[in-house]
C-alpha positions as CSV (number, residue, x, y, z in Angstrom):
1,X,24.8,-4.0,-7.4
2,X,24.1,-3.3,-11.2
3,X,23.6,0.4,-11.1
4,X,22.2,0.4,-14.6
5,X,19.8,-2.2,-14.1
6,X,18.8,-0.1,-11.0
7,X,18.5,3.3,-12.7
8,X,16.4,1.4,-15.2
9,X,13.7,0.6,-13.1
10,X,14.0,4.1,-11.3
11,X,13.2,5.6,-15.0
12,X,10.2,3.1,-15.3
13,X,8.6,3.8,-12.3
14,X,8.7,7.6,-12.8
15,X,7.3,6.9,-16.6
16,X,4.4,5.3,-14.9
17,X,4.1,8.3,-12.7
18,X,4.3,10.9,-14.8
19,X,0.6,11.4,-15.2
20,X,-0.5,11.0,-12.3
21,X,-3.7,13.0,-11.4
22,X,-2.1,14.9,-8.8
23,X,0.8,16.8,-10.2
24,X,2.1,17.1,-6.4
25,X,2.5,13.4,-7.1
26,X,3.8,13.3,-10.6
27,X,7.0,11.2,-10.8
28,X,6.3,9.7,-7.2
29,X,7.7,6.3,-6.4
30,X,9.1,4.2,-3.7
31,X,12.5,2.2,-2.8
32,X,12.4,-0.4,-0.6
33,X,15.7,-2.3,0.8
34,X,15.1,-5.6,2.2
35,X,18.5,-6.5,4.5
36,X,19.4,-10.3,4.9
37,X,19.3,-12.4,7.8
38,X,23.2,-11.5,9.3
39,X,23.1,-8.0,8.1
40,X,23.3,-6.5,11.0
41,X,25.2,-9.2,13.5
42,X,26.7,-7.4,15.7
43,X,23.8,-5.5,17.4
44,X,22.9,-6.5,20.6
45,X,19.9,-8.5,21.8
46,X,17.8,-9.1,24.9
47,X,14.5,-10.6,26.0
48,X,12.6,-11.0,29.3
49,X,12.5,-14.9,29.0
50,X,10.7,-17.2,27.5
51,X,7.4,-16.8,26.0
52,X,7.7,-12.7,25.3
53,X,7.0,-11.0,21.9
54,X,7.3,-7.3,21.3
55,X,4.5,-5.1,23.1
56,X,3.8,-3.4,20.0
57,X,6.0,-3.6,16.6
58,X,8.7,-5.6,16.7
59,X,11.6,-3.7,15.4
60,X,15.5,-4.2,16.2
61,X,15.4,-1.9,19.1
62,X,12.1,-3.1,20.8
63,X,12.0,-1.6,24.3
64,X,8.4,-2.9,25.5
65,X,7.6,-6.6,25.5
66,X,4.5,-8.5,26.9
67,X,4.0,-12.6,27.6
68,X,0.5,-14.1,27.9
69,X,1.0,-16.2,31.3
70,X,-1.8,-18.3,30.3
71,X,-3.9,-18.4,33.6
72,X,-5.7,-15.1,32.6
73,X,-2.8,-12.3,33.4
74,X,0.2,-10.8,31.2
75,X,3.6,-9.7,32.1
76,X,4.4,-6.5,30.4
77,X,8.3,-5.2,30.2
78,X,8.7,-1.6,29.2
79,X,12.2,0.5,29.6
80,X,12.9,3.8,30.3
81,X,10.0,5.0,32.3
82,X,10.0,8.4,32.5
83,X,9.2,10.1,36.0
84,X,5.6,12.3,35.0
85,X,5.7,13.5,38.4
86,X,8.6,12.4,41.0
87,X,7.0,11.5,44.4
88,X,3.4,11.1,43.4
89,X,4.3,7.3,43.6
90,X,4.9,7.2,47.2
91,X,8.6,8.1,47.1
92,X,11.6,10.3,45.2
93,X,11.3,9.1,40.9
94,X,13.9,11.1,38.8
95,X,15.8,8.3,36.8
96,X,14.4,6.2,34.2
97,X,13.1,3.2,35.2
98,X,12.0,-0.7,33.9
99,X,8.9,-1.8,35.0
100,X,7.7,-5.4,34.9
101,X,3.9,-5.4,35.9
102,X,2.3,-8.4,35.8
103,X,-2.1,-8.7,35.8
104,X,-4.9,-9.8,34.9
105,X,-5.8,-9.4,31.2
106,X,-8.5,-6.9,31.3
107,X,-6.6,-4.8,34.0
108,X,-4.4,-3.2,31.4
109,X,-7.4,-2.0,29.4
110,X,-7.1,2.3,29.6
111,X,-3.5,2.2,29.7
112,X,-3.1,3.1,26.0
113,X,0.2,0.9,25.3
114,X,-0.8,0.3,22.1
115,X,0.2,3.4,21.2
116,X,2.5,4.6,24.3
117,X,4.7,2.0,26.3
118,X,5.0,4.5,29.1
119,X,1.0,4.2,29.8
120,X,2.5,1.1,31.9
121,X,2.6,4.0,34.7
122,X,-1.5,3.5,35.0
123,X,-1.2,0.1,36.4
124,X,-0.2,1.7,39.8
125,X,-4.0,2.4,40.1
126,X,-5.0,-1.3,39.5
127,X,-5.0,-3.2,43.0
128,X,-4.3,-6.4,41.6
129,X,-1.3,-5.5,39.6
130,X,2.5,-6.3,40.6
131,X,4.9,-4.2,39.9
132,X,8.6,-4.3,39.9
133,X,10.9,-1.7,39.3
134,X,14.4,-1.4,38.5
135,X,16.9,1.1,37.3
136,X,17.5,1.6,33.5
137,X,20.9,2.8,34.2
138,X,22.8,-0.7,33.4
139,X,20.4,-2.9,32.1
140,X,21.0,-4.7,28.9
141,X,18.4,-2.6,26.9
142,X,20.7,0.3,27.9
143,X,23.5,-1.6,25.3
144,X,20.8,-1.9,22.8
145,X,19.9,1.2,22.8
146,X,23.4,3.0,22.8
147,X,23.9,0.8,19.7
148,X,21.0,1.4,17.8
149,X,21.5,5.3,18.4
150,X,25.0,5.3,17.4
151,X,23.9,3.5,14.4
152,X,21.2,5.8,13.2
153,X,23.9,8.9,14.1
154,X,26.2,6.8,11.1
155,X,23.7,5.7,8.6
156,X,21.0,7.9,9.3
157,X,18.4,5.4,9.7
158,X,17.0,2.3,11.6
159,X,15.9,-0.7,10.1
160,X,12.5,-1.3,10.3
161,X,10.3,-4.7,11.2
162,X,7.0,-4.6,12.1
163,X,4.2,-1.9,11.5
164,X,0.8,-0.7,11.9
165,X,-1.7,-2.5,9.5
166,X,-2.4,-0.1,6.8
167,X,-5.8,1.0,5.0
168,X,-7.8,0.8,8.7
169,X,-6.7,-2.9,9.2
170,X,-6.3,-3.6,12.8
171,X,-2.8,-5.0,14.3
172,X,0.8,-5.2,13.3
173,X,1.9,-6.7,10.3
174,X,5.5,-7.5,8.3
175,X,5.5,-5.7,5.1
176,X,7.4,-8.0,3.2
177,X,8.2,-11.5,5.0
178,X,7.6,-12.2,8.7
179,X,11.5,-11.2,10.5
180,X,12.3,-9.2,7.4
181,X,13.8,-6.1,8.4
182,X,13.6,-3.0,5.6
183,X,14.4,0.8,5.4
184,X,12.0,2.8,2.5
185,X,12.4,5.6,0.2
186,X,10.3,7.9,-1.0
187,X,11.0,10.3,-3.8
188,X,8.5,13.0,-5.3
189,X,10.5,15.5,-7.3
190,X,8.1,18.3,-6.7
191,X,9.3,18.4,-3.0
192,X,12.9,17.7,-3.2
193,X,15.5,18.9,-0.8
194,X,19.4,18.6,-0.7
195,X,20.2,15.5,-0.8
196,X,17.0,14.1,-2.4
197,X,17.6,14.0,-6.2
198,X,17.5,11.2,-8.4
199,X,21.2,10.9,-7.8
200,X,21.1,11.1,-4.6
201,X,19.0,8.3,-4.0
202,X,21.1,6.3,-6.3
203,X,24.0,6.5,-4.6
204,X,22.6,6.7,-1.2
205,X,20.4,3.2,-2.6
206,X,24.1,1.9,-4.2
207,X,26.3,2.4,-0.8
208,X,23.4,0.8,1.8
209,X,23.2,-2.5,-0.8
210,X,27.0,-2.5,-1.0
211,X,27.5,-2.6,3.0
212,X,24.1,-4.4,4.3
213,X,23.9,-7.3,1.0
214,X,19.8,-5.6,1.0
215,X,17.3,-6.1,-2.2
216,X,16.1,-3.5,-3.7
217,X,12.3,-3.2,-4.7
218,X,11.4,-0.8,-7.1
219,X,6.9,0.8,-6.7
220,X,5.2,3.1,-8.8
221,X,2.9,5.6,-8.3
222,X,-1.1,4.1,-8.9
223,X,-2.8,7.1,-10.3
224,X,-5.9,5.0,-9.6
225,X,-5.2,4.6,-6.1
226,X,-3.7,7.7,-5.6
227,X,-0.5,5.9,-3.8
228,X,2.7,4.1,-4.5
229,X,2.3,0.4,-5.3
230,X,3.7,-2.0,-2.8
231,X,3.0,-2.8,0.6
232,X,4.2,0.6,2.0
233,X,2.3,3.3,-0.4
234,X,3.0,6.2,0.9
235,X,3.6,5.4,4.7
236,X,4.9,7.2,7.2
237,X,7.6,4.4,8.1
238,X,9.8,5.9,5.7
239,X,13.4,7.1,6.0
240,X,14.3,10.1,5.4
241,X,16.6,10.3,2.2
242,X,18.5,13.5,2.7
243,X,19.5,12.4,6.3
244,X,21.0,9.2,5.3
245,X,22.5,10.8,2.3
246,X,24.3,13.8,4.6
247,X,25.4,10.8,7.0
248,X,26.7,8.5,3.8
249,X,28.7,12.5,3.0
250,X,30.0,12.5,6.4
251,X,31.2,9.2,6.1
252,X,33.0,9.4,2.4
């Protein structure tokens, strides 16, 4: 990676920014890091079967999947069920559980998986559902998991696929290119901590490009808009820059 080149664009994106109307926001821009197909080629992967997609967004360690059937009913797949209340089932619940339900269409309406997998536990109240249930001791998504956690415990991040449509759009989108996956930066001098500097983010930005082959995209604060430029603005899918910079320490 051309560091120069890099810190160039960092200086012309906070020259943009430097008058913005907000001085909470003044300097304010965003890093995104696009990772290659093959970056990440060892980490594990499992699906259902045929026909499933990700429940929600789909993101390197999906957990919850759903297939359309096609005669009116979906199969959803969600891991680690948690136990809300052991026994109110109809029998002892402590350890987490995967739960294949299969319905009709309309029969998962209420059970708020849009925006909590673990709403699958409503179905139980819907006579037409089936329900399976295994242990989530062993199963494959356990690997995934354990990999994706040990990963973010080293780099201090996850890659990120899928998210929420932005500016009160409805549904998931891909940021940059469908199956692109991407990690984000935000820096805003005004709110800084260890780890967050200019420099940091450099060499934070520098090491993950080295090791992952990723693109860097450079956004600018909008003082028209009031946000950064780019697809992401000011987003919460954002990781956090002193964390990954403390692991990259650890690491060194």
């Amino acid at each position: 990676m051309n560091k120069r080149a890099f810190r160039r664009r960092l200086v012309n994106a906070v020259s943009q920014s430097w008058n913005a109307v907000g001085d909470m926001d003044r300097g304010s821009f965003g890093v995104a890091l696009l990772f290659p197909d093959g970056a990440f080629a060892d980490a594990p992967t499992w699906t259902p079967g045929p026909g499933f997609r990700a429940l929600n967004n789909e993101r390197p360690n999906n957990d919850a999947f759903v297939r359309d059937n096609g005669d009116g009913t979906q199969t959803v797949v969600v891991a680690g069920v948690r136990a809300e209340g052991p026994g109110l089932d109809g029998g002892p619940w402590v350890d987490d559980e995967v739960w294949t339900v299969t319905a009709p269409v309309d029969d998962f309406d209420g059970c708020g998986l849009g925006n909590n997998p673990m709403g699958i536990t409503f179905m139980r109240s819907r006579p037409g559902a089936v329900i399976e249930r295994e242990p989530y001791e062993g199963h494959p998504l356990t690997v995934i998991d354990a990999y994706w956690t040990a990963f973010e415990q080293r780099w201090g991040f996850i890659p990120v696929g899928q998210i929420h449509a932005q500016g009160g759009a409805y549904g998931n989108v891909w940021p940059f290119a469908e199956k692109q996956l991407w990690a984000y930066f935000i820096h805003t001098p005004l709110f800084v901590r260890d780890g967050e500097r200019g420099a940091d983010l450099i060499r934070t930005v520098t090491t993950l490009v080295d090791r992952f082959g990723a693109q860097t995209r450079v956004y600018a604060y909008d003082s028209a808009q009031r946000t950064i430029n780019g697809p992401l603005g000011q987003t919460w899918y954002r990781a956090d820059l002193g964390k990954v910079t403390r692991r990259l320490h650890e690491m060194a």
